[in-house]
Steps between C-alpha positions, in 0.01 A plus 500: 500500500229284577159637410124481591282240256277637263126374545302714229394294252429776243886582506567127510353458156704768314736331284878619628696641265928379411751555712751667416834566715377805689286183653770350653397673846182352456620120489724527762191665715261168376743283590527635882156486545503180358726371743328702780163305436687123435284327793167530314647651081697310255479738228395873451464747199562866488204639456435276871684798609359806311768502207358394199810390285536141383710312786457243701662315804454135609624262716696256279510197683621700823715709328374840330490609166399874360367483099475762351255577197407101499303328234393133495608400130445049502261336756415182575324223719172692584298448828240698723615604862388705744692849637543737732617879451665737775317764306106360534291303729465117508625279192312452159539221215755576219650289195839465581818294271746275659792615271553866352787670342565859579682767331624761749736764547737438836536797749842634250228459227667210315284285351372144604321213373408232745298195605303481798308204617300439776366735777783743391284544143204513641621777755669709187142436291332658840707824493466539091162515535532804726737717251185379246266608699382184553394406858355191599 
């Protein structure tokens, strides 16, 4: 079901908790509004839609991809960019890295390791922020 995005910052900066298979709904719910909202969102968090569980969705080099409970664990190739978020107003200056690896459990909850490069990394560092807390 594709749901309304959150815009309260004060919930925005509560750290989301694991997911955990009961969140399963909740993926599959971030991943239809993500899909709703592709002509101006590559990438959206849950807590973008009032869950706060650890699970993003991004647009993976125009396919889709769900993580959840991801965690950046090597980085590389830093650089400063500038970014927008569905979530706030305008676009602000953040440190970004050209190259992560990310553990993550898939939607059956197997776990994944996996190299990103590119605009798909930077997208995945954007929505890890948000289950940190962490908005730009």
């Amino acid at each position: 079901m594709v749901k309304e995005i959150v815009k309260d910052e004060n919930f925005l900066r509560i750290p989301s908790e694991t997911a955990h298979k009961e969140d399963v709904q909740t993926a599959q719910d971030l991943l239809e509004t993500l899909q709703a909202n592709t002509d101006h969102c590559v990438g959206l968090a849950a807590n973008m839609i009032g869950v706060s569980k650890k699970i993003i969705a991004v647009d993976d080099e125009g396919s889709f991809l769900v993580m959840l409970n991801p965690e950046i664990i090597k980085w590389s190739e830093p650089y400063q960019t500038e970014e927008a978020c569905l979530s706030l107003e305008g676009s602000r200056p953040t440190k970004r890295y050209r190259s992560i690896k990310v553990q993550y459990q898939n939607i059956e909850f197997q776990t994944r390791i996996k190299t990103f490069k590119g605009f798909t990394a930077q997208i995945i560092q954007h929505e890890i922020d948000h289950c940190n807390g962490i908005i730009i």
